[in-house]
N, C-alpha and C positions, 0 to 999 in steps of 0.2 A: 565143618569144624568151627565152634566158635572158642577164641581164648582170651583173656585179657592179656595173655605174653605176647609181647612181642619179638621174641627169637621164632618161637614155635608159631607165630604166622609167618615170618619170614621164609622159616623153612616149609613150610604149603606152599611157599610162592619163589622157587628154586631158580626161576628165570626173569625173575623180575615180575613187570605188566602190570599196567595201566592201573588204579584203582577208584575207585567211591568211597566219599565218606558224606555220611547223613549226619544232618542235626535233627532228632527227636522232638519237633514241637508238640503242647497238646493241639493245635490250628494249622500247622505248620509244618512240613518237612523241606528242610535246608540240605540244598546236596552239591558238591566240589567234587572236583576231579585232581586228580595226580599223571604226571607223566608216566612213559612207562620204567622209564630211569631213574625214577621218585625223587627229581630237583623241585618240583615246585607242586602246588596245590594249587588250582583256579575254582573261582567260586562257580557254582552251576545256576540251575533253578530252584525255584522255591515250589516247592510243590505244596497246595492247598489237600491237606490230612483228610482224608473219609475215610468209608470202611478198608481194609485191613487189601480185600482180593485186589481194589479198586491201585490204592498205595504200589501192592505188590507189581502188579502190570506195569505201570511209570514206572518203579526201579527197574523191573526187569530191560522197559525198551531202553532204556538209559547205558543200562548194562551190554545191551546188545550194539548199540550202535555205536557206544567207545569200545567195544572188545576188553570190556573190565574184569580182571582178573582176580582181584580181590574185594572187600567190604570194610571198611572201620566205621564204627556208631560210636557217636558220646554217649559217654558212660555218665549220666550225672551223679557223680559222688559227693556228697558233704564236706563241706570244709573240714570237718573233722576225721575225715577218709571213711566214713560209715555210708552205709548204705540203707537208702529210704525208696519208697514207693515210685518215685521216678526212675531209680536205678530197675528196680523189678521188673520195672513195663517195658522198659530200652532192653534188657536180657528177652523179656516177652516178644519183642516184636526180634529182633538177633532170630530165635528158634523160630519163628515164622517164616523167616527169611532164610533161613537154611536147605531148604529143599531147593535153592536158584543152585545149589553146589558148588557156592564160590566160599572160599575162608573169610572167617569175620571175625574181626580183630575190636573189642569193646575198648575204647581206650578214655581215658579220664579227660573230663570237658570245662573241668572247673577254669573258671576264666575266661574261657573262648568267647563268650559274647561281649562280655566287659571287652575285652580284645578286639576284638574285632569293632565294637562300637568308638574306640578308642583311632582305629585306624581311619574308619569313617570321616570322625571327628577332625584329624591332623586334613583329609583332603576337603574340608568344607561340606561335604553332603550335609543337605537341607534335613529335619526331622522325617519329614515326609519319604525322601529317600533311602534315608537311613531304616525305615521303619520297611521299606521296601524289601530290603536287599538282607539286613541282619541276618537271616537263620543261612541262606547261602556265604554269607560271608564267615559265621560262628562254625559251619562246614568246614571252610578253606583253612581255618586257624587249626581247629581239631584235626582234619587230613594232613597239615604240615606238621605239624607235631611228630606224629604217628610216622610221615615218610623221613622227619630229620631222625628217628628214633631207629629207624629204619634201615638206613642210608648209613647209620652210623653205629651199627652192629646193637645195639638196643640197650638196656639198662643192667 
């Protein structure tokens, strides 16, 4: 199942449990984790993007060894809430990822890196770290979103 609602993943996910969320680079896959009581989102790894089976395996062992019960992907939507080529390829890679048979929740990303680069920013990380860490951290921003969205009966 994938949805952009967030009731109707919620109710996929009836007991709660652990989640994933990816940030979409075209270089880069940024990934955060949630508890299973969705208080918080922690940044993960950055995973260096290849083909598609290569991507899928890393989510999957990712998947297996937190026991992750759900998926959220940034959705990159346009400032003007339109949706362009990047949006397409994040629904593309979603339906790729649906045969793991976990629910996946598309949720809007606008910001999150700004965000997140901004958090960076307040603890001093150097460019170089920063450049480091961004797409996990642009993860944690988009997974908190999605578990305060959550947590708190949705919109």
């Amino acid at each position: 199942m994938i949805t952009t609602g967030v009731l109707e993943f919620r109710d996929a996910l009836p007991a709660g449990g652990a989640l994933i969320g990816l940030d979409l680079g075209t270089k880069t896959i940024g990934t955060a984790f949630a508890d299973a009581g969705w208080r918080f989102a922690s940044p993960g790894k950055t995973l260096t993007r290849g083909k598609f089976t290569a991507d899928k395996g890393a989510i999957a062992a990712l998947i297996a060894e937190r026991a992750i019960k759900g998926v959220v992907i940034g959705l990159p939507i346009n400032m003007d809430g339109t949706e362009g080529a990047r949006s397409q390829s994040s629904r593309a890679y979603a339906r790729n990822l649906e045969p793991l048979g976990l629910p996946i929740l598309l949720w809007d990303e606008r910001w999150s890196t700004a965000s997140a680069e901004r958090g960076m920013i307040a603890y001093d990380l150097s460019r170089a770290k920063r450049a480091e860490r961004i797409d996990a951290a642009a993860a944690a921003v988009i997974l908190q979103a999605a578990i305060d969205a959550l947590a708190g009966g949705g919109f």
